[in-house]
C-alpha positions as a printed NumPy array, in Angstrom:
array([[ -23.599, -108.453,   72.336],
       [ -26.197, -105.615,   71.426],
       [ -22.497, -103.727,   69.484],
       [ -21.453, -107.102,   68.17 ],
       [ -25.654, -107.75 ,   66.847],
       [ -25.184, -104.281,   64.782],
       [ -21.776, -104.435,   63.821],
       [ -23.076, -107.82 ,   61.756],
       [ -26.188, -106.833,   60.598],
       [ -23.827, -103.131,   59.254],
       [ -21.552, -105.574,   57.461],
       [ -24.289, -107.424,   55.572],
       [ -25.921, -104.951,   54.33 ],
       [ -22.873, -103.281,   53.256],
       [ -22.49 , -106.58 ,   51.492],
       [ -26.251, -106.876,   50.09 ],
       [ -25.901, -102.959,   48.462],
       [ -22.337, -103.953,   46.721],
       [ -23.902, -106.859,   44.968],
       [ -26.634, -104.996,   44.181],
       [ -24.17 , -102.243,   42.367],
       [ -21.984, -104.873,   40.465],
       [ -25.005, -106.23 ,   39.024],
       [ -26.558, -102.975,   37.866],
       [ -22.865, -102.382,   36.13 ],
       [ -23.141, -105.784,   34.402],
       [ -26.514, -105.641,   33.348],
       [ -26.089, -102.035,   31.618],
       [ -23.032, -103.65 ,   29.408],
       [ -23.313, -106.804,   28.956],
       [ -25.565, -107.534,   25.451],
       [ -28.819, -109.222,   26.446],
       [ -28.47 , -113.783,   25.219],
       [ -30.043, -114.048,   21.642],
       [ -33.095, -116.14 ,   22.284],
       [ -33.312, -119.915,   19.941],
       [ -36.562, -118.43 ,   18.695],
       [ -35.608, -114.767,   17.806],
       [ -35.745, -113.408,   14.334],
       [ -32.113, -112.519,   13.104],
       [ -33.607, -109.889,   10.712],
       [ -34.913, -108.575,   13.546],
       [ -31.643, -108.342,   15.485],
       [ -29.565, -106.483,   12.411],
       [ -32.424, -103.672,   12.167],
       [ -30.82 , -100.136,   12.08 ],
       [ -31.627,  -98.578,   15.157],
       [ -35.057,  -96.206,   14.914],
       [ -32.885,  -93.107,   15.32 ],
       [ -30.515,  -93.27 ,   12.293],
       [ -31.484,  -91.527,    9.411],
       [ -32.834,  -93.767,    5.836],
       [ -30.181,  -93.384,    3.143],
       [ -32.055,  -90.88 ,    0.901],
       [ -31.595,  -92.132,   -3.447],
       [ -29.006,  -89.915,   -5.601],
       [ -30.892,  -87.194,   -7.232],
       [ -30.688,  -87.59 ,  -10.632],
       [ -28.185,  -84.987,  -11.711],
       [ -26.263,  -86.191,   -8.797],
       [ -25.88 ,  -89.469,  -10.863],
       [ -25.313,  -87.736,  -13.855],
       [ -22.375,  -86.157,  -12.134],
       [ -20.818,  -89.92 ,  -10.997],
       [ -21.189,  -90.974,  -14.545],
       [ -21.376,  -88.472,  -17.102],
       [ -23.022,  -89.413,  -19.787],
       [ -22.289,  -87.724,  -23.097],
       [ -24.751,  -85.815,  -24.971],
       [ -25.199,  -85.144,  -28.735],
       [ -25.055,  -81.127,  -28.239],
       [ -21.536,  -81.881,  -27.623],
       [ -20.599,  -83.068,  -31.211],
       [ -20.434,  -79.386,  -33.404],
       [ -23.66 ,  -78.944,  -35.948],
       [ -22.762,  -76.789,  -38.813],
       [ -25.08 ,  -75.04 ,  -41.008],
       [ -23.955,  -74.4  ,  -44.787],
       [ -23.298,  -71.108,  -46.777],
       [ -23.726,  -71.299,  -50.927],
       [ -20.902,  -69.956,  -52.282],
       [ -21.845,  -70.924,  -56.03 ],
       [ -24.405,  -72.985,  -57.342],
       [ -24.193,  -74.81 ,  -60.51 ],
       [ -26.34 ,  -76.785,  -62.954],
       [ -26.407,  -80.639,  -62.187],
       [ -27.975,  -83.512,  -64.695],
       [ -31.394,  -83.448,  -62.608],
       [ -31.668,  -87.204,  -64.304],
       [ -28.291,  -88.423,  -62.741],
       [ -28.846,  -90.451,  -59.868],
       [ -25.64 ,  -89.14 ,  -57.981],
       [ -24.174,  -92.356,  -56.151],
       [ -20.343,  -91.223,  -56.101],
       [ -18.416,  -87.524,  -57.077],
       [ -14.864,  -86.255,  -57.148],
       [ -12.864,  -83.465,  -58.353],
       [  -9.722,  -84.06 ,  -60.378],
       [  -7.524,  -81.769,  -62.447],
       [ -10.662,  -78.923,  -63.354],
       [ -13.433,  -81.642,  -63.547],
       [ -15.821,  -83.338,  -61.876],
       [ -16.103,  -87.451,  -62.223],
       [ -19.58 ,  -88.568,  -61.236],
       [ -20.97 ,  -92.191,  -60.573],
       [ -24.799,  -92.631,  -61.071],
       [ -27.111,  -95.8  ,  -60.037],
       [ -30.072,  -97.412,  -60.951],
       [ -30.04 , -100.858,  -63.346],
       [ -29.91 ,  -99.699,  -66.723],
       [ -28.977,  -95.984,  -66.171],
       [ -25.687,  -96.469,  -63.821],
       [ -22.884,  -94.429,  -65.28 ],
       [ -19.533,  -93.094,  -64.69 ],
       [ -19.3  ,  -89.556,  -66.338],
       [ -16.259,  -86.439,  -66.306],
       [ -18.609,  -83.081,  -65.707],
       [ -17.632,  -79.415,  -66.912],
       [ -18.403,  -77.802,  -63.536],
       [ -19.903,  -74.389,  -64.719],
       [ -22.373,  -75.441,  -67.444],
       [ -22.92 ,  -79.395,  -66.071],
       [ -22.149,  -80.922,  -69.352],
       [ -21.415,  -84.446,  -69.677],
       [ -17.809,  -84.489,  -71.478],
       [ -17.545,  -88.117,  -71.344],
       [ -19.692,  -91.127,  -70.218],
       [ -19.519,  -94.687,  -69.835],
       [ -22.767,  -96.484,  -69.481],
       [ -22.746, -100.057,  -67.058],
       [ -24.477, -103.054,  -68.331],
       [ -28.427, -103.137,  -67.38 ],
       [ -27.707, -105.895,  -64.575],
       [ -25.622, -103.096,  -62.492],
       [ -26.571, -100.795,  -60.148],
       [ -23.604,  -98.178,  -59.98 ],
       [ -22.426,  -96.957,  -56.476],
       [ -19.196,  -95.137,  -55.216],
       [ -16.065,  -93.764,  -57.175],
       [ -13.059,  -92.594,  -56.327],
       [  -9.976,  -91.48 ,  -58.37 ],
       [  -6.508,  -93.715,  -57.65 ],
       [  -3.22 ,  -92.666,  -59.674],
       [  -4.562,  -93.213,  -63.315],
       [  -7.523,  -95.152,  -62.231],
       [ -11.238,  -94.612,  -61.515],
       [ -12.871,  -97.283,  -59.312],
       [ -16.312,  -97.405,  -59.126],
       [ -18.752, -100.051,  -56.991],
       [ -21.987, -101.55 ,  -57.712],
       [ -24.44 , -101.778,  -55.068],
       [ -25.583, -105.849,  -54.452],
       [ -23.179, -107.475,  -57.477],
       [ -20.119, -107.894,  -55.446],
       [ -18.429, -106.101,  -58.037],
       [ -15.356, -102.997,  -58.208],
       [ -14.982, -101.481,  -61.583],
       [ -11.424, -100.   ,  -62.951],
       [ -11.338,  -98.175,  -65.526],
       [  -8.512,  -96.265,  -67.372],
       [  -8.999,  -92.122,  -66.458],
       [  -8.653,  -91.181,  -69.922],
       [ -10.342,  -93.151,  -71.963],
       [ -12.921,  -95.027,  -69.719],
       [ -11.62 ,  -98.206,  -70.687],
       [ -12.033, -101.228,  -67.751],
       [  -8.786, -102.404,  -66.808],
       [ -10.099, -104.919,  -64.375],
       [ -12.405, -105.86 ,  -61.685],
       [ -12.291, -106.554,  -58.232],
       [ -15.158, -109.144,  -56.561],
       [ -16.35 , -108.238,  -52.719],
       [ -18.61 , -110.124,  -50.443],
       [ -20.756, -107.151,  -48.884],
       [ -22.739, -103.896,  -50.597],
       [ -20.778, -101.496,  -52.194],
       [ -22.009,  -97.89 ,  -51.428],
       [ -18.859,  -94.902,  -50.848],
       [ -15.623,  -94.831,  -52.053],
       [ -12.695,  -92.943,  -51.379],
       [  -9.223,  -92.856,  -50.335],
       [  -6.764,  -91.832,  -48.181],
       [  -3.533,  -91.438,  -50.342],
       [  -2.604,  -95.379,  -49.017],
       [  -5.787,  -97.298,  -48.868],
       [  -9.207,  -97.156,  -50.322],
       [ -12.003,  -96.465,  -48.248],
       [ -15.638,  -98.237,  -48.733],
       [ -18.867,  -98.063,  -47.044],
       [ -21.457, -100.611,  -47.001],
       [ -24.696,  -98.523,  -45.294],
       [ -23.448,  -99.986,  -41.922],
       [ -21.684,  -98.435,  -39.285],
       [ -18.272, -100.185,  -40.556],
       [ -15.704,  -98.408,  -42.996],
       [ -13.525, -100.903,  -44.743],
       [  -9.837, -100.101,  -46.192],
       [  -8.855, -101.845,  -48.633],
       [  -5.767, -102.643,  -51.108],
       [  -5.779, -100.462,  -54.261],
       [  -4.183, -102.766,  -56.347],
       [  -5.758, -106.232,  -55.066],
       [  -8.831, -105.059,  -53.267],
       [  -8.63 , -106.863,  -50.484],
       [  -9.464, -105.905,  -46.634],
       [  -6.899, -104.077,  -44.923],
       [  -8.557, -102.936,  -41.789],
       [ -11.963, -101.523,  -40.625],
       [ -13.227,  -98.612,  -38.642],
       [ -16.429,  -98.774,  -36.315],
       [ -18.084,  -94.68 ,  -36.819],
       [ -19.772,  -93.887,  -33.344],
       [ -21.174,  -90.713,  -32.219],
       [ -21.093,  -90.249,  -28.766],
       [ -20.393,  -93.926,  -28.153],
       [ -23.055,  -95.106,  -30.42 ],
       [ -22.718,  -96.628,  -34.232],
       [ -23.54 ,  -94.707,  -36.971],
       [ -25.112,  -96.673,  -39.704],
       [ -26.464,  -95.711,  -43.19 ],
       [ -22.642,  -94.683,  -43.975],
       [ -23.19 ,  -93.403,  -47.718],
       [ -21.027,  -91.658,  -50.203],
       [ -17.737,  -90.784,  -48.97 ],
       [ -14.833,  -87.992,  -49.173],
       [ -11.464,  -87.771,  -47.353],
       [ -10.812,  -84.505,  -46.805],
       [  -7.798,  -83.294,  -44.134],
       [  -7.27 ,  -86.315,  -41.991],
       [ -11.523,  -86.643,  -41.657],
       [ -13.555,  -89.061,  -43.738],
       [ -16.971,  -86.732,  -44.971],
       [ -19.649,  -89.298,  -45.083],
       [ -23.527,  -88.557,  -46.256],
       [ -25.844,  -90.227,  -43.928],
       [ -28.192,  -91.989,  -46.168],
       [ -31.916,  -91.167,  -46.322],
       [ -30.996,  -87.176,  -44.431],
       [ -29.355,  -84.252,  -45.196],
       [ -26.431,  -84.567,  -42.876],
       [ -23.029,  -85.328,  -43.418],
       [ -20.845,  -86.942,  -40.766],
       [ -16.991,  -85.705,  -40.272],
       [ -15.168,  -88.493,  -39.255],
       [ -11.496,  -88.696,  -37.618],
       [ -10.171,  -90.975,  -39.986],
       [  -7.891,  -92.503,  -37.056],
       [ -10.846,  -93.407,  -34.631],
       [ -13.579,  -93.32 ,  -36.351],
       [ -14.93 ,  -90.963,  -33.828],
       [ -17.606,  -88.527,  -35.624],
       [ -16.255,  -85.256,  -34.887],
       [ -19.103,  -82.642,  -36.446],
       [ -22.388,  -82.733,  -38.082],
       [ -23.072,  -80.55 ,  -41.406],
       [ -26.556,  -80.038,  -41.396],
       [ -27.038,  -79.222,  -45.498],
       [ -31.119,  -78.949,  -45.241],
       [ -32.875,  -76.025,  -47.178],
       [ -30.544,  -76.131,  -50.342],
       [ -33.319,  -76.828,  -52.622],
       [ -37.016,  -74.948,  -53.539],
       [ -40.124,  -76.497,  -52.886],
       [ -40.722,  -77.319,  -56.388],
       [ -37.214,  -78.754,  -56.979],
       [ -37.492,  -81.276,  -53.984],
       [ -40.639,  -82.805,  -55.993],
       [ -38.855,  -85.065,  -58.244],
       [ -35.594,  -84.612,  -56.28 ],
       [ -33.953,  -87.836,  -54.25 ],
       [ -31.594,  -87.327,  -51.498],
       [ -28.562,  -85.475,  -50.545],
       [ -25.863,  -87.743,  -52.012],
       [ -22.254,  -86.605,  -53.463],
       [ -19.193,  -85.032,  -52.003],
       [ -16.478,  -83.494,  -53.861],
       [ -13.184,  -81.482,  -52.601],
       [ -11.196,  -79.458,  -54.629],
       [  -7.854,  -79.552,  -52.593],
       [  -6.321,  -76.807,  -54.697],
       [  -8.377,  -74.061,  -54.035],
       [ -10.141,  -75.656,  -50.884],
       [ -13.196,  -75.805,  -52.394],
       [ -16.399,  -78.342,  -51.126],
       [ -19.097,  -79.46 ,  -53.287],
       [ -22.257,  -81.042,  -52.675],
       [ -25.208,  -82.618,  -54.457],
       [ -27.98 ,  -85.177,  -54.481],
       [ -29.63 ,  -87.79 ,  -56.759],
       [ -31.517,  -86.502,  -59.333],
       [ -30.812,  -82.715,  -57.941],
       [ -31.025,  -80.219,  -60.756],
       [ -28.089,  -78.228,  -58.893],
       [ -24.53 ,  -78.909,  -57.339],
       [ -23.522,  -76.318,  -54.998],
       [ -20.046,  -74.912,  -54.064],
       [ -20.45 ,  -74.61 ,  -50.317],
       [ -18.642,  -73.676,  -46.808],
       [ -19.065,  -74.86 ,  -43.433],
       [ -20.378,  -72.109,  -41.209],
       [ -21.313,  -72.415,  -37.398],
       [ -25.043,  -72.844,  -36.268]])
């Protein structure tokens, strides 16, 4: 009996130690019963042991999403090549070169003109005065035909090249400020951000282009030139001039024309304003309202 007594007592506590070990293995993987009362937001906290998520540097960002900067658009400085005399009472609103001459469009109510210019000596060869009510703007040179704008009339003036004669006019609903052309379509500013092209022979509204630098507008668009595939437009109120892919509208260089005048001429001088291209001898000229000089330039880099 004693053998049989501890051959029992041997069996149960073999049993008692194997329960014992099957519910130590259950209790280390099983996941402990989420209490009614608990805190969810408690539950779902990280662990104390893994790292915070640190921020994204700045440049780091910069690197995910490049963002453009201005530096990346060329500045260009300008070299005098010749300087000429210029009407210093000729508020300069529009200029071209055609055939040896310069054609000039001036501003201000009762002193807006168009005019043909002997380049060397700056005499007025011809002039045709606007009534008192206008305030001339742009020009530009079609075929036989000068156009020329007027600021708030909602008004495009034709004239005959030779003689200065109007042919006809042309009414538009916005301000007229540049003019010039592509070879197809006329090109207008308004001192937004928008270029319009419009029909040479009835004026109206072709298309527009939206000017950005960088991805932002450009506004203050003033007196215009087309010169190989770019539209050259003065930026009103500075002494830059925008180059403008005439396909996107995408401002491709800056020409920074500061410094052109003395001290003593920038007293009763206005500003930069007037482009002209001689296509010919690939010549650019500049000048401003009221400037005593027009200047035969080229683009040079900063």
């Amino acid at each position: 009996m004693k053998w049989v007594a501890l051959g029992l007592m041997t069996a149960l506590m073999m049993f008692w130690l194997q329960a014992c070990t099957n519910a130590s293995q259950r209790s280390d993987t099983e996941e402990p019963p989420v209490l009614a009362n608990s805190s969810q937001e408690k539950l779902q906290e990280p662990p104390e042991e893994m790292p915070e998520e640190k921020p994204v540097p700045e440049e780091e960002e910069a690197k995910e999403e490049p963002q453009e900067k201005e530096g990346n658009i060329p500045v260009e400085r300008v070299k005098v090549v010749n300087t000429y005399p210029h009407d210093a009472q000729a508020f300069t609103q529009g200029l071209q070169w055609h055939n040896g001459f310069l054609y000039e469009g001036t501003g201000l109510e009762g002193h807006s003109t168009i005019r043909k210019v002997e380049l060397k000596t700056g005499k007025v060869l011809k002039s045709k005065r606007l009534a008192e009510q206008y305030f001339g703007e742009g020009i530009t040179i079609w075929k036989d035909k000068i156009y020329q704008l007027t600021w708030r009339s909602g008004v495009c003036f034709v004239y005959n090249l030779e003689t200065f004669d109007k042919i006809r006019e042309h009414k538009y609903a916005i301000e007229g400020w540049g003019l010039t052309h592509d070879g197809k379509l006329l090109i207008m500013s308004d001192g937004s951000s928008t270029l319009y092209f419009r029909d040479p022979e009835t004026f109206q509204e072709v298309k527009r282009l939206e000017v950005k630098a960088q991805g932002t507008p450009v506004s203050q668009l003033n007196e215009l030139e087309y010169i190989k595939g770019e539209i050259y437009a003065n930026i009103w109120q500075t002494d830059m001039i925008a180059r403008i892919d005439a396909k996107t509208g995408k401002v491709v260089g800056w020409i920074d024309c500061s410094g052109l005048l003395s001290e003593q001429e920038q007293w009763n001088a206005e500003v930069l304003n007037g482009i002209a291209y001689d296509e010919k001898n690939d010549r650019l000229f500049i000048t401003g309202k009221l400037w005593p000089k027009l200047f035969e330039i080229k683009r040079v880099k900063s």
